[in-house]
C-alpha positions as CSV (number, residue, x, y, z in Angstrom):
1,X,19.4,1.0,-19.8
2,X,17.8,0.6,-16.1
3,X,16.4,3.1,-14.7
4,X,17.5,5.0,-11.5
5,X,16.6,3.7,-7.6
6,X,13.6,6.0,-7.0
7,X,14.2,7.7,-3.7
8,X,10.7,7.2,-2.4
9,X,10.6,3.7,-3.6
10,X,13.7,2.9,-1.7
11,X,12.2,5.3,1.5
12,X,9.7,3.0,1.3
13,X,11.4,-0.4,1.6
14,X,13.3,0.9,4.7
15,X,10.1,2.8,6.4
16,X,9.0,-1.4,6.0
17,X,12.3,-2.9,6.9
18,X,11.0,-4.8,10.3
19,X,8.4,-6.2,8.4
20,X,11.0,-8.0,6.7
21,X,11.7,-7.8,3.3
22,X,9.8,-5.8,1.2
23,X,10.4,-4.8,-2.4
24,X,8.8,-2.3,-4.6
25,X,7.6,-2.9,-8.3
26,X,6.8,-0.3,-10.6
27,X,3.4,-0.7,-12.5
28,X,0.1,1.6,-13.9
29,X,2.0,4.7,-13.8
30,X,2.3,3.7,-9.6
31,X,4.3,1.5,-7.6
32,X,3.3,-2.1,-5.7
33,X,4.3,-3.0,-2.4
34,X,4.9,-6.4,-2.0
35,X,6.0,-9.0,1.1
36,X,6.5,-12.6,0.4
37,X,4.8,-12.5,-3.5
38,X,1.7,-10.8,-1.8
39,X,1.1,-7.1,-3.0
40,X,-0.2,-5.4,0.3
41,X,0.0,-1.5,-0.4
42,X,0.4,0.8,-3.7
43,X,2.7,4.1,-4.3
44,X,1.0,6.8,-6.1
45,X,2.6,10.5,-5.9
46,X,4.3,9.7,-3.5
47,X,1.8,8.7,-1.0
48,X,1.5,5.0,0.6
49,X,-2.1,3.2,0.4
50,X,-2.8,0.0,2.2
51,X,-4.8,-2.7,1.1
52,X,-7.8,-2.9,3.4
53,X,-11.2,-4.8,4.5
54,X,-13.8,-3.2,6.3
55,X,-11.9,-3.4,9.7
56,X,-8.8,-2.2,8.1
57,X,-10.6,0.9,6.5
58,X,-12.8,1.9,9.1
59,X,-9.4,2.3,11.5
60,X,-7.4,4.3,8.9
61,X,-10.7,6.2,8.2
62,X,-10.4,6.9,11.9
63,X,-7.0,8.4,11.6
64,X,-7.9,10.6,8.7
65,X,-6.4,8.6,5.9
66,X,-7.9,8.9,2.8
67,X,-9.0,5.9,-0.4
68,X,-7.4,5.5,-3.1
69,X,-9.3,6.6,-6.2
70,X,-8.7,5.6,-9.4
71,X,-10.4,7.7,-12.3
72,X,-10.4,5.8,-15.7
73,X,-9.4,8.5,-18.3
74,X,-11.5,7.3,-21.1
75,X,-15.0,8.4,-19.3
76,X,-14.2,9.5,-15.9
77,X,-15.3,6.7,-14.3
78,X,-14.1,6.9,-10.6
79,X,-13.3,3.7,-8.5
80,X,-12.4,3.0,-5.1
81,X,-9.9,0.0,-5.5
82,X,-9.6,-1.0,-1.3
83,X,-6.4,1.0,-0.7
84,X,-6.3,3.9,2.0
85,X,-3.4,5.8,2.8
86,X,-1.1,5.0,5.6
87,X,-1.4,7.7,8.4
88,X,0.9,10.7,8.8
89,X,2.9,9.9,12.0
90,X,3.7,6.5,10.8
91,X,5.6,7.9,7.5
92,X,8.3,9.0,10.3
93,X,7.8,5.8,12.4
94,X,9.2,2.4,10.8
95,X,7.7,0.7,13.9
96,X,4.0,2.1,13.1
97,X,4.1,2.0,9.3
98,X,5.2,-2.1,10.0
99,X,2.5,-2.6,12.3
100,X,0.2,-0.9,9.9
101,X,1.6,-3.0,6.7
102,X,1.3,-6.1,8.3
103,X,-2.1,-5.4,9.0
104,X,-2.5,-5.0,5.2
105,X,-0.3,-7.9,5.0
106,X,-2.8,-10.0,6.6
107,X,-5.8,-8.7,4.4
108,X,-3.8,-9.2,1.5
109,X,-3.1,-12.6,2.9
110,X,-6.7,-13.4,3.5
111,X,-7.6,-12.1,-0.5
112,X,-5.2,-14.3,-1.4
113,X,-6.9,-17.3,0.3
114,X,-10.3,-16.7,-0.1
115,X,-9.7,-16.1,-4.0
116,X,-8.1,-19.9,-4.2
117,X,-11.0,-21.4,-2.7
């Protein structure tokens, strides 16, 4: 049996909408973001991270946005995996959280073609 929409999931996709399309695929315990094949931001508890590169990261970090850590269980291991979270005025902003996600589009984008080469 499928499981039920998740209301943040679907929060999400519309907070993205004039991005055009988005969808959201559960995975890891989290949720991708993805636009166009392309994953450009992960769900975790309900907050939104954003794929970045140094530009991208140094302007969230301006906003007060915090990384993404990722703590492996089996030792504890902790590892920043180049997502930080969106700001707090653009979760009530579909206009800013766009601009924002195509940002991370772009760096997702750029990935994406520097890893074919």
């Amino acid at each position: 049996m499928a499981k039920a929409p998740d209301p943040f999931h679907e929060f999400v996709m519309e907070l993205f909408a004039p991005m055009g399309p988005v969808n959201v695929r559960r995975m890891f315990g989290g949720a991708g973001v993805f636009r166009d094949g392309l994953m450009f931001a992960l769900l975790s508890d309900d907050v939104i991270y954003l794929k970045t590169d140094a530009a991208l990261r140094a302007a969230l970090e301006a906003e007060g946005c915090e990384p993404f850590l990722w703590t492996r269980p089996s030792d504890g291991k902790v590892t920043d995996m180049g997502y930080v979270s969106l700001p707090p005025d653009a979760m009530d902003e579909p206009d800013l959280a766009s601009d924002w996600g195509r940002k991370a589009f772009d760096v997702a984008r750029a990935a994406k073609a520097k890893k074919a080469k």
